[in-house]
KOLLOSE-204782 format. One record per residue (C-alpha): residue number from 1; residue in three letters; x, y, z. Coordinates in steps of 0.1 Angstrom, whole numbers, plus 5000, padded with zeros to 4 digits. Example, Ala and Ser with C-alpha at 12.3 -4.5 7.8 and 13.67 -1.06 7.14 Angstrom:
# residues 2
<node><num>1</num><residuo>ala</residuo><east>5123</east><north>4955</north><up>5078</up></node>
<node><num>2</num><residuo>ser</residuo><east>5137</east><north>4989</north><up>5071</up></node>
This chain:
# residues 244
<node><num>1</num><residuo>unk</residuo><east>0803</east><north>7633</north><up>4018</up></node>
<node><num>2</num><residuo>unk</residuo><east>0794</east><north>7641</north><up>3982</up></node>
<node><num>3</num><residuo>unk</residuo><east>0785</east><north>7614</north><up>3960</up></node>
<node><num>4</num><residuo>unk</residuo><east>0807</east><north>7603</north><up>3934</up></node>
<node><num>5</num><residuo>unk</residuo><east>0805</east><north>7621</north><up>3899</up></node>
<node><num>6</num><residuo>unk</residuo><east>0782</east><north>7598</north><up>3873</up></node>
<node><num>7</num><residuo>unk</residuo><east>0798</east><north>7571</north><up>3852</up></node>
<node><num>8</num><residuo>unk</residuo><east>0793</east><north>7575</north><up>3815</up></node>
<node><num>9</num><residuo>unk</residuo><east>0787</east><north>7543</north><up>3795</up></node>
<node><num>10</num><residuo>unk</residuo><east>0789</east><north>7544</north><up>3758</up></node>
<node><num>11</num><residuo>unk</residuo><east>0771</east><north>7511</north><up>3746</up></node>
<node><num>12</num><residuo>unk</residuo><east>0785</east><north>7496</north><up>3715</up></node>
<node><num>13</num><residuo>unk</residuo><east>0799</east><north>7528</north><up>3697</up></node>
<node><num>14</num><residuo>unk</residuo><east>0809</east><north>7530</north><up>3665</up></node>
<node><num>15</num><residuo>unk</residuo><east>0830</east><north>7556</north><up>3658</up></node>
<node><num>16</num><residuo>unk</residuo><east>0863</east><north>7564</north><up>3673</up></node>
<node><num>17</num><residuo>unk</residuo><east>0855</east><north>7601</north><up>3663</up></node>
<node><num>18</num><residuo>unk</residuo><east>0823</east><north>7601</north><up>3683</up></node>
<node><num>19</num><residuo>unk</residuo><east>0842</east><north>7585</north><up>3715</up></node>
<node><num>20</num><residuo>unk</residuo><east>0864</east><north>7609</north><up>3718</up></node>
<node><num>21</num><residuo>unk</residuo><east>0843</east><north>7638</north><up>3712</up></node>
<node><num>22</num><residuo>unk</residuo><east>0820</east><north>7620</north><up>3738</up></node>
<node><num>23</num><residuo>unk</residuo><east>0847</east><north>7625</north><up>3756</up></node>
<node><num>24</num><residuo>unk</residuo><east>0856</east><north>7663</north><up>3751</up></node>
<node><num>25</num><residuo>unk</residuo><east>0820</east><north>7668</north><up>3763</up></node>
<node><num>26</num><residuo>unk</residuo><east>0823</east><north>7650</north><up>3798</up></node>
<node><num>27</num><residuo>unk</residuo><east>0854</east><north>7665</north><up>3806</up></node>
<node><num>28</num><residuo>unk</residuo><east>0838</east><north>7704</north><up>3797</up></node>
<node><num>29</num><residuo>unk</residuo><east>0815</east><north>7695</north><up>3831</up></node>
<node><num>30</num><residuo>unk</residuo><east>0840</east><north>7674</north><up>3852</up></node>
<node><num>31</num><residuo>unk</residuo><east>0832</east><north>7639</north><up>3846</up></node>
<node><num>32</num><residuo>unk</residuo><east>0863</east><north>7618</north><up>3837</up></node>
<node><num>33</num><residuo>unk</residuo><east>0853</east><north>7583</north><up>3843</up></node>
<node><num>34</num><residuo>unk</residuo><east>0841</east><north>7562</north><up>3806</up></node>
<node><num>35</num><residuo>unk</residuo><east>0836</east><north>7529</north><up>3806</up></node>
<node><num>36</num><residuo>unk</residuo><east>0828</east><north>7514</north><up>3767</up></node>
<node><num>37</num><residuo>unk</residuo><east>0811</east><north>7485</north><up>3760</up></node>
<node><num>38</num><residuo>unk</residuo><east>0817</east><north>7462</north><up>3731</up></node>
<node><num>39</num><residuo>unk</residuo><east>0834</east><north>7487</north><up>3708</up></node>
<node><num>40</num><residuo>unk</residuo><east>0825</east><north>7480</north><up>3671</up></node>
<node><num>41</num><residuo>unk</residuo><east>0859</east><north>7491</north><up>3661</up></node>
<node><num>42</num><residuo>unk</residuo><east>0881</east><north>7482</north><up>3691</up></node>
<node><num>43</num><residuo>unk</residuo><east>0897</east><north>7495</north><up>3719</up></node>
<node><num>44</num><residuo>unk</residuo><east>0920</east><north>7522</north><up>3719</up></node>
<node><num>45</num><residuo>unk</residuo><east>0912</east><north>7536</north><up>3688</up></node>
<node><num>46</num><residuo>unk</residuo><east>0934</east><north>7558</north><up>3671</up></node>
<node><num>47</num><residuo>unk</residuo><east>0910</east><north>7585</north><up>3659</up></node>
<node><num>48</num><residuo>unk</residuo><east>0895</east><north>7592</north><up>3693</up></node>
<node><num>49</num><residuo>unk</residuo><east>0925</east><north>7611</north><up>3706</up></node>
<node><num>50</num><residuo>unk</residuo><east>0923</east><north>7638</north><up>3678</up></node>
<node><num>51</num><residuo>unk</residuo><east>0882</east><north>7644</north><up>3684</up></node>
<node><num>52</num><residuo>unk</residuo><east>0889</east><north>7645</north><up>3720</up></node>
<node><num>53</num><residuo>unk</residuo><east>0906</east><north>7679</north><up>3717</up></node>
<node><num>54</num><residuo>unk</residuo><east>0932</east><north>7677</north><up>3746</up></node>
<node><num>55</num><residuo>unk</residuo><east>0904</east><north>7651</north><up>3770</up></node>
<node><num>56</num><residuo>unk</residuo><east>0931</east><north>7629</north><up>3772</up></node>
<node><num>57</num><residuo>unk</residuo><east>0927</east><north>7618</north><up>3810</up></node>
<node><num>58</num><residuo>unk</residuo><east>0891</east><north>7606</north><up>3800</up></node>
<node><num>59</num><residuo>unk</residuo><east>0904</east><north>7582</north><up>3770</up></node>
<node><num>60</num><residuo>unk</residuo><east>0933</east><north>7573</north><up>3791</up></node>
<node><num>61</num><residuo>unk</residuo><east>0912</east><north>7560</north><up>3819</up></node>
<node><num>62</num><residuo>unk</residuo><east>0887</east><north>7542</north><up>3798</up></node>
<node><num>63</num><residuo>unk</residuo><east>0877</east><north>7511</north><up>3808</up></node>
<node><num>64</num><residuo>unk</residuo><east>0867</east><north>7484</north><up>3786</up></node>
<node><num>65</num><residuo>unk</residuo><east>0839</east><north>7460</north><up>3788</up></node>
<node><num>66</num><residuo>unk</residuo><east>0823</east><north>7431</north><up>3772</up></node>
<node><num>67</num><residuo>unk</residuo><east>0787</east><north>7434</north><up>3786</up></node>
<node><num>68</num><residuo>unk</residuo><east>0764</east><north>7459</north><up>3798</up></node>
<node><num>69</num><residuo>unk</residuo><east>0757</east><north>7440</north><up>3831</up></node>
<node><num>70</num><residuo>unk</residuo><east>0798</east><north>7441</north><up>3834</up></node>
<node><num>71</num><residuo>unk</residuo><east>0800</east><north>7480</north><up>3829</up></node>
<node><num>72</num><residuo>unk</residuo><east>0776</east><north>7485</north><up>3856</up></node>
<node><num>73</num><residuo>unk</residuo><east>0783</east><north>7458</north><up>3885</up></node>
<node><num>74</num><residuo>unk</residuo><east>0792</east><north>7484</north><up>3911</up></node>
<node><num>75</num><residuo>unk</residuo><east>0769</east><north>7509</north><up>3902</up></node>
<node><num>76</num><residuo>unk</residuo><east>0737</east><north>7514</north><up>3921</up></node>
<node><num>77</num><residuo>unk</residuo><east>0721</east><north>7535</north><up>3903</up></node>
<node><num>78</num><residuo>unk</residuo><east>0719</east><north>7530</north><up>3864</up></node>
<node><num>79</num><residuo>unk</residuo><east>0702</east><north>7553</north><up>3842</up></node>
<node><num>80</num><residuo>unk</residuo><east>0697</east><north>7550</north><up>3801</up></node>
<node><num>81</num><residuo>unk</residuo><east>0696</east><north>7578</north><up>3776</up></node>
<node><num>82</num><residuo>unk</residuo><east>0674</east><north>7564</north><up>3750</up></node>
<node><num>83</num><residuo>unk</residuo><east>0634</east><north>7571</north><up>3740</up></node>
<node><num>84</num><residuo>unk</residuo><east>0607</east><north>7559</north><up>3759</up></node>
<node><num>85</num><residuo>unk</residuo><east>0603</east><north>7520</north><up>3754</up></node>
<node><num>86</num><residuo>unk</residuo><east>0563</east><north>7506</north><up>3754</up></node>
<node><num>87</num><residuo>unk</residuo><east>0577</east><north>7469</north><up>3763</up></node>
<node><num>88</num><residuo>unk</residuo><east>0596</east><north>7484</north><up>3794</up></node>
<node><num>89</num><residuo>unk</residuo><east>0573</east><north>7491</north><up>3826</up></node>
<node><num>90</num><residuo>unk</residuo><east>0604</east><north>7513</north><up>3840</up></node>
<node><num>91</num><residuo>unk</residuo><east>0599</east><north>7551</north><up>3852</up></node>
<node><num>92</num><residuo>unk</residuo><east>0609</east><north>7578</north><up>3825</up></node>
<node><num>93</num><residuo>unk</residuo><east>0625</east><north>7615</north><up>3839</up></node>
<node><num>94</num><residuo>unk</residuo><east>0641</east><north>7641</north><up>3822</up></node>
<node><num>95</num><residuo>unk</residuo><east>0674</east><north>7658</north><up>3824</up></node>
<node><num>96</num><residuo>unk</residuo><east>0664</east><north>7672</north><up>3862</up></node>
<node><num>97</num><residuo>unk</residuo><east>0655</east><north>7648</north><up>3881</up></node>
<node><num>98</num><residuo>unk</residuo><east>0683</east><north>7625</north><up>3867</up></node>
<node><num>99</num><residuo>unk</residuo><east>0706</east><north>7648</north><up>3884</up></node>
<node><num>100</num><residuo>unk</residuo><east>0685</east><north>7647</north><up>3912</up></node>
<node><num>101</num><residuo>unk</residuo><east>0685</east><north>7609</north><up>3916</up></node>
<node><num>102</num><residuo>unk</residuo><east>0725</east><north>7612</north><up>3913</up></node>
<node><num>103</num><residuo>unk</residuo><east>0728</east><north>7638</north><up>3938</up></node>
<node><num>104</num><residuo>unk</residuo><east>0708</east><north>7618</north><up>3961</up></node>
<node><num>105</num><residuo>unk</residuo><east>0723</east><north>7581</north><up>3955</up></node>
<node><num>106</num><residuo>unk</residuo><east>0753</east><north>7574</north><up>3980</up></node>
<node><num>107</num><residuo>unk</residuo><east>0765</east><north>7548</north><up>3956</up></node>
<node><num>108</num><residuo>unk</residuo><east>0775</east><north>7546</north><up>3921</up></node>
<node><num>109</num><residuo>unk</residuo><east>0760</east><north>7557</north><up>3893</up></node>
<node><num>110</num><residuo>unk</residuo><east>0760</east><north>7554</north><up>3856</up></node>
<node><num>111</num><residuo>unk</residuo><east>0742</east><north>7567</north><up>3824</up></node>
<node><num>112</num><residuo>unk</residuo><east>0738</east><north>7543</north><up>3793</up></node>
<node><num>113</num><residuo>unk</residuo><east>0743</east><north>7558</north><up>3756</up></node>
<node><num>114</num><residuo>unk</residuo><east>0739</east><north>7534</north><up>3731</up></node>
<node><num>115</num><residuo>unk</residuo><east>0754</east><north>7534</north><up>3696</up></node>
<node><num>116</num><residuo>unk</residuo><east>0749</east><north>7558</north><up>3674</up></node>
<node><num>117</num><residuo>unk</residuo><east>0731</east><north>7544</north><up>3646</up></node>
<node><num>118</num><residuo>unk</residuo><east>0700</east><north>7523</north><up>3666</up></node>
<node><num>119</num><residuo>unk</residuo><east>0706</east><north>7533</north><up>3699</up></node>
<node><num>120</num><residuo>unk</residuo><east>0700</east><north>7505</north><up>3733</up></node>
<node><num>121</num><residuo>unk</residuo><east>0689</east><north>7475</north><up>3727</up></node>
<node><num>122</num><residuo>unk</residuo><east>0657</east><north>7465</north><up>3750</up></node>
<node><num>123</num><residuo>unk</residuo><east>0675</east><north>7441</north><up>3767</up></node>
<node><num>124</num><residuo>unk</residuo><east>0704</east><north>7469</north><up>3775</up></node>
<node><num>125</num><residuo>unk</residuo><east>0676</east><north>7494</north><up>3785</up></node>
<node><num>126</num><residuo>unk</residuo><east>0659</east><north>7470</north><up>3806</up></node>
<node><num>127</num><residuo>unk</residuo><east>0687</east><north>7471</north><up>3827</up></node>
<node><num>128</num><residuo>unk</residuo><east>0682</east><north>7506</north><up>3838</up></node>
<node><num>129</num><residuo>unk</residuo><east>0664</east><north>7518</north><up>3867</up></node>
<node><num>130</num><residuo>unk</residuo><east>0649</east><north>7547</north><up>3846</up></node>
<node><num>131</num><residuo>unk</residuo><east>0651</east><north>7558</north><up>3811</up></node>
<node><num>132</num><residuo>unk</residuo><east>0657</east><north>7596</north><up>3809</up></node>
<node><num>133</num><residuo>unk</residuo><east>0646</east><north>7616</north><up>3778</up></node>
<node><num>134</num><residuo>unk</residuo><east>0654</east><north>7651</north><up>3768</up></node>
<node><num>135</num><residuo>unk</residuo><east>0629</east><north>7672</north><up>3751</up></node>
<node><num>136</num><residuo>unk</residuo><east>0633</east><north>7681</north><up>3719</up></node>
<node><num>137</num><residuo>unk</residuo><east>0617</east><north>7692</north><up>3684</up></node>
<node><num>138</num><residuo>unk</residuo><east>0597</east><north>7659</north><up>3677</up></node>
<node><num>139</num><residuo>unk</residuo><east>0596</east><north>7666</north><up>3643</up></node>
<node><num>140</num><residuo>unk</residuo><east>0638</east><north>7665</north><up>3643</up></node>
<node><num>141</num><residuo>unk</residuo><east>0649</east><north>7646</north><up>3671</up></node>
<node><num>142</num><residuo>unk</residuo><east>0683</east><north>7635</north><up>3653</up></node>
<node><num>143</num><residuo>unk</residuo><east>0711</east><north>7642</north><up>3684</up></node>
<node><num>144</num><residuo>unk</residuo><east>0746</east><north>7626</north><up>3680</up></node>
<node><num>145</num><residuo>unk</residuo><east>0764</east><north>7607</north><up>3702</up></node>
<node><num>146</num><residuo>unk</residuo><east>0785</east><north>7637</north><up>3722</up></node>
<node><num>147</num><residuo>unk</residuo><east>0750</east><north>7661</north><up>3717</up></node>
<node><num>148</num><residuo>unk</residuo><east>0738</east><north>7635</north><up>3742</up></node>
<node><num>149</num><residuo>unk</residuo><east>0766</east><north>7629</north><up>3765</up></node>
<node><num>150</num><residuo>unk</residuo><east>0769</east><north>7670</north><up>3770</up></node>
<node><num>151</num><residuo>unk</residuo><east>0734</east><north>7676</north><up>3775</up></node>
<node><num>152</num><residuo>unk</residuo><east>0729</east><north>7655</north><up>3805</up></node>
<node><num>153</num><residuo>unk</residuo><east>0768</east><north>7661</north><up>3818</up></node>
<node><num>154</num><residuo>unk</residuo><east>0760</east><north>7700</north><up>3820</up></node>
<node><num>155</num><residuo>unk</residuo><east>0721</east><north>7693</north><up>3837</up></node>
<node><num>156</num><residuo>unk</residuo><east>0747</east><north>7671</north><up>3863</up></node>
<node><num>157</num><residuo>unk</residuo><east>0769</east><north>7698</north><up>3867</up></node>
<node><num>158</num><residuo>unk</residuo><east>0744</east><north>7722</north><up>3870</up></node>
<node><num>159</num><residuo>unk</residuo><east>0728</east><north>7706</north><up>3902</up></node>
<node><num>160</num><residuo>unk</residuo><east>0764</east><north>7706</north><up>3919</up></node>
<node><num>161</num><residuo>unk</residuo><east>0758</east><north>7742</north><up>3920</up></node>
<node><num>162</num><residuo>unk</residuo><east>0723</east><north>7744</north><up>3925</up></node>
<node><num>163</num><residuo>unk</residuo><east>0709</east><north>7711</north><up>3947</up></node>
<node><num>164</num><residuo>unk</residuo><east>0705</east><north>7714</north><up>3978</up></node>
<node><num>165</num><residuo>unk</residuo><east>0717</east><north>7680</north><up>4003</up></node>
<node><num>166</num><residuo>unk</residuo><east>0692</east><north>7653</north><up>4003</up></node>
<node><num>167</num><residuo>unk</residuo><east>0681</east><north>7632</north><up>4027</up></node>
<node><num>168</num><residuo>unk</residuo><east>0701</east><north>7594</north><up>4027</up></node>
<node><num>169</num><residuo>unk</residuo><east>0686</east><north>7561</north><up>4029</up></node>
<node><num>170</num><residuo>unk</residuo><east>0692</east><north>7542</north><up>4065</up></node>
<node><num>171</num><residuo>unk</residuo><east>0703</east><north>7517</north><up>4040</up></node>
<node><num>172</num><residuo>unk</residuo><east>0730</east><north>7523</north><up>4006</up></node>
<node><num>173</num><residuo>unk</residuo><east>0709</east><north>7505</north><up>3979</up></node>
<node><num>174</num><residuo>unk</residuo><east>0731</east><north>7475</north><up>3966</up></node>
<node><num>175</num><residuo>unk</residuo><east>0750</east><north>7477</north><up>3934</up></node>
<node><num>176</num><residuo>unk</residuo><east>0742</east><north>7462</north><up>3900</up></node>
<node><num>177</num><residuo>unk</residuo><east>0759</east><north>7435</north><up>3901</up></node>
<node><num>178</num><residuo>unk</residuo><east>0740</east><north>7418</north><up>3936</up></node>
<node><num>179</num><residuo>unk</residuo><east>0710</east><north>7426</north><up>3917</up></node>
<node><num>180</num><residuo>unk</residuo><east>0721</east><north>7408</north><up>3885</up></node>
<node><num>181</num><residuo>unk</residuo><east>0729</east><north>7381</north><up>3905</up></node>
<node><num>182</num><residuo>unk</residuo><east>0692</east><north>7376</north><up>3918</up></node>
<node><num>183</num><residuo>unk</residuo><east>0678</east><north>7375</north><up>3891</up></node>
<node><num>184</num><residuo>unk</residuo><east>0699</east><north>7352</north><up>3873</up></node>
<node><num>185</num><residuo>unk</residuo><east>0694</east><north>7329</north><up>3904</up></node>
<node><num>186</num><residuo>unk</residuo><east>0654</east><north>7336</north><up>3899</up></node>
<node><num>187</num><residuo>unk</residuo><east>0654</east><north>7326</north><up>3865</up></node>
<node><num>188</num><residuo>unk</residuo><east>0677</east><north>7299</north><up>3870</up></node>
<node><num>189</num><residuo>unk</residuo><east>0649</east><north>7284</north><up>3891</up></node>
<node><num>190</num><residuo>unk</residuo><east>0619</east><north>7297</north><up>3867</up></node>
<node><num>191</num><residuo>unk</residuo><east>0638</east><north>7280</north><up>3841</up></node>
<node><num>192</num><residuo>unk</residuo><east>0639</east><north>7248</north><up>3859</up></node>
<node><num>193</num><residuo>unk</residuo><east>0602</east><north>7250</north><up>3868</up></node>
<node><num>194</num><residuo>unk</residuo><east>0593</east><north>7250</north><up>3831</up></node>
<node><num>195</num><residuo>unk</residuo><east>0580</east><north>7288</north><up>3840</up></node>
<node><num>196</num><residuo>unk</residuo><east>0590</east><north>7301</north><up>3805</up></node>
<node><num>197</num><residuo>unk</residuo><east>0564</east><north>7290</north><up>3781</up></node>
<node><num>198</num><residuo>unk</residuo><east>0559</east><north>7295</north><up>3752</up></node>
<node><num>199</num><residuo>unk</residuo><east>0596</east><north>7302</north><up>3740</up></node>
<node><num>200</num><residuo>unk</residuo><east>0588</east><north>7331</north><up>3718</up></node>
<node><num>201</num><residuo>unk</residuo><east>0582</east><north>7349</north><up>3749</up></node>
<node><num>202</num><residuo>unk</residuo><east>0605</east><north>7332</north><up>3769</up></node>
<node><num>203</num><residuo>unk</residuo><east>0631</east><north>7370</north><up>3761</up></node>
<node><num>204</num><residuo>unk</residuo><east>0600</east><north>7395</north><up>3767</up></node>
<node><num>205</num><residuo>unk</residuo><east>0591</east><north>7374</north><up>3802</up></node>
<node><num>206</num><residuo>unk</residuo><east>0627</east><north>7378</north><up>3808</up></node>
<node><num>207</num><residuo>unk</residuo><east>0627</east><north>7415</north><up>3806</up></node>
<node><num>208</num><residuo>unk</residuo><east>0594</east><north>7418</north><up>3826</up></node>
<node><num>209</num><residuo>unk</residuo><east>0610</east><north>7400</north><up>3856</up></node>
<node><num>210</num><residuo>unk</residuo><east>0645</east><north>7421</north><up>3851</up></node>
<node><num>211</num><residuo>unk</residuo><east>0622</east><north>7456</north><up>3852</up></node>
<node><num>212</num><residuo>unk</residuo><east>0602</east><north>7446</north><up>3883</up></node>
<node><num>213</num><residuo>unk</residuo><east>0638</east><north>7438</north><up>3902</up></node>
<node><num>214</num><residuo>unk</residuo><east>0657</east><north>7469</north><up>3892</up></node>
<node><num>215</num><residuo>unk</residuo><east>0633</east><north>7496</north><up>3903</up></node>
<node><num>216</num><residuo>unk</residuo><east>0625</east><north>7485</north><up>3935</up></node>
<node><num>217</num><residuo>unk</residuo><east>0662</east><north>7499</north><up>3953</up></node>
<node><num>218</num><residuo>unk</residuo><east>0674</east><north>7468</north><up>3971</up></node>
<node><num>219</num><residuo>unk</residuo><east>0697</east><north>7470</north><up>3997</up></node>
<node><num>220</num><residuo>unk</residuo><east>0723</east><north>7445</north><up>3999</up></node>
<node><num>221</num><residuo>unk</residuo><east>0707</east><north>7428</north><up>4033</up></node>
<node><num>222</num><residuo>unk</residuo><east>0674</east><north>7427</north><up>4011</up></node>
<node><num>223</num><residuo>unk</residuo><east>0695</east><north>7409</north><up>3987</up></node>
<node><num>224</num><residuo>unk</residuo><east>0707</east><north>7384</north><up>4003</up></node>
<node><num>225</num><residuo>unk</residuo><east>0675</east><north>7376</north><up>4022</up></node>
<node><num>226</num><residuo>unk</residuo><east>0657</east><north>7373</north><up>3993</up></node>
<node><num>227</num><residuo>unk</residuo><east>0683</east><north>7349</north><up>3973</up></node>
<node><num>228</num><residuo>unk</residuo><east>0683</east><north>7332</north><up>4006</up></node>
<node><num>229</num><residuo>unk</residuo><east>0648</east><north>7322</north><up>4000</up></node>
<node><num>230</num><residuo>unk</residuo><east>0650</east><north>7312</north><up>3969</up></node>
<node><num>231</num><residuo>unk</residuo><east>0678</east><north>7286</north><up>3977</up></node>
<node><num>232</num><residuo>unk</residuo><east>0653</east><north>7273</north><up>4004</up></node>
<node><num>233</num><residuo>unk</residuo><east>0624</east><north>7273</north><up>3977</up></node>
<node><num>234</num><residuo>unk</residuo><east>0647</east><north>7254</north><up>3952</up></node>
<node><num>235</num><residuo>unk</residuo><east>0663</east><north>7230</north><up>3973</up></node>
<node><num>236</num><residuo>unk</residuo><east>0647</east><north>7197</north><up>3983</up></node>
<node><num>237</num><residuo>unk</residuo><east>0634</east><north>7194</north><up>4018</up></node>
<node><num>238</num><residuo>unk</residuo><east>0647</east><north>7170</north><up>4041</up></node>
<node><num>239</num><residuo>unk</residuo><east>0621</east><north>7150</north><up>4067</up></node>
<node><num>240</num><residuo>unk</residuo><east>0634</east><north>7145</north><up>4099</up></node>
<node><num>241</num><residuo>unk</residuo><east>0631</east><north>7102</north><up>4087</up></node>
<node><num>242</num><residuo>unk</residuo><east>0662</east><north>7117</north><up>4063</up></node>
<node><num>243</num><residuo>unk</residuo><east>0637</east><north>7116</north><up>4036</up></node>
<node><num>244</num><residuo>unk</residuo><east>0630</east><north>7140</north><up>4009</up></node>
């Protein structure tokens, strides 16, 4: 069984022009699923339909969502389009072995584009399990919105042709959202522990702990052992007496 096509999340955008074109460009290499996040002008948006040139199906199915972590819950495999980030300790890959990670995760997978004046934020980066970067003239490395979205649709849609079955995990790795939920139940217990000190770098520890959790490829039973733990860890112990 083939895994499912890639799901393309554009991250705060702020043009319905550039959605829709966006859209023209996933639907030249098959890819009809778009989930938006945060919209700066709303959702629908009148002026996508005209930029999508006939890609109706993909504005028509669009799914809106408040939240990165939202957009991604059942994916389990989460990839960002954006430059390399200094503060993030997560792998970088280009355009190839993106499509090769996709081809070879069972699950659900989804690429991040933020918006198109700043691009992600860290803290919407750090929820990837790799950055990819294409390579470009680095004296002009100005690409819009859709430029993006249709170079890495067509390096997908090239390895349908070209890649070879892969090998599966024993175990499907477990989507976003389990993951997200550990680690808000870790730092729910950091944070009770005093562990986040001094506040100024209470956001940078954050993404620290978020980047060590999301490249590791849990499965769900790993998941639930390990927040298992972590109840036992935070919960007080009981002496046989009936005494803590």
């Amino acid at each position: 069984m083939e895994p499912p096509p890639p799901v393309i999340v554009l991250v705060r955008p702020q043009l319905g022009q550039n959605i829709g074109k966006a859209a023209r460009a996933m639907l030249n290499f098959g890819l009809t699923e778009l989930r938006l996040v945060a919209p700066r002008d709303g959702w629908p948006n009148p002026e996508a339909g005209p930029a999508a040139s006939g890609a109706d199906i993909v504005l028509e199915r669009a799914q809106l969502f408040d939240t990165v972590a939202e957009a991604v819950a059942d994916c389990s495999l989460v990839l960002a389009s954006t430059v390399r980030r200094r503060e993030l300790v997560i792998p970088v890959v280009g355009p190839e072995e993106m499509a090769v990670r996709i081809g070879s995760n069972p699950g659900r997978s989804a690429i991040l584009f933020g918006p198109e004046r700043s691009g992600l934020a860290t803290e919407e980066a750090a929820q990837a399990h790799a950055i990819v970067t294409v390579p470009i003239n680095p004296e002009f490395g100005s690409v819009n919105l859709a430029q993006a979205v249709i170079l890495l649709a067509y390096e997908w849609s090239r390895s349908q042709r070209l890649a070879q079955p892969t090998a599966r995990e024993a175990e499907p790795p477990a989507a976003h959202g389990e993951v997200d939920g550990l680690i808000g139940q870790l730092e729910g217990a950091l944070n009770s522990a005093g562990y986040f000190h001094p506040p100024e770098r209470t956001q940078a520890t954050r993404n620290t702990i978020r980047t060590i959790f999301t490249k590791t490829g849990w499965s769900s039973r790993e998941i639930k052992a390990v927040r298992g733990i972590l109840r036992a860890l935070s919960s007080p112990r009981i002496r046989p007496d009936g005494c803590e």
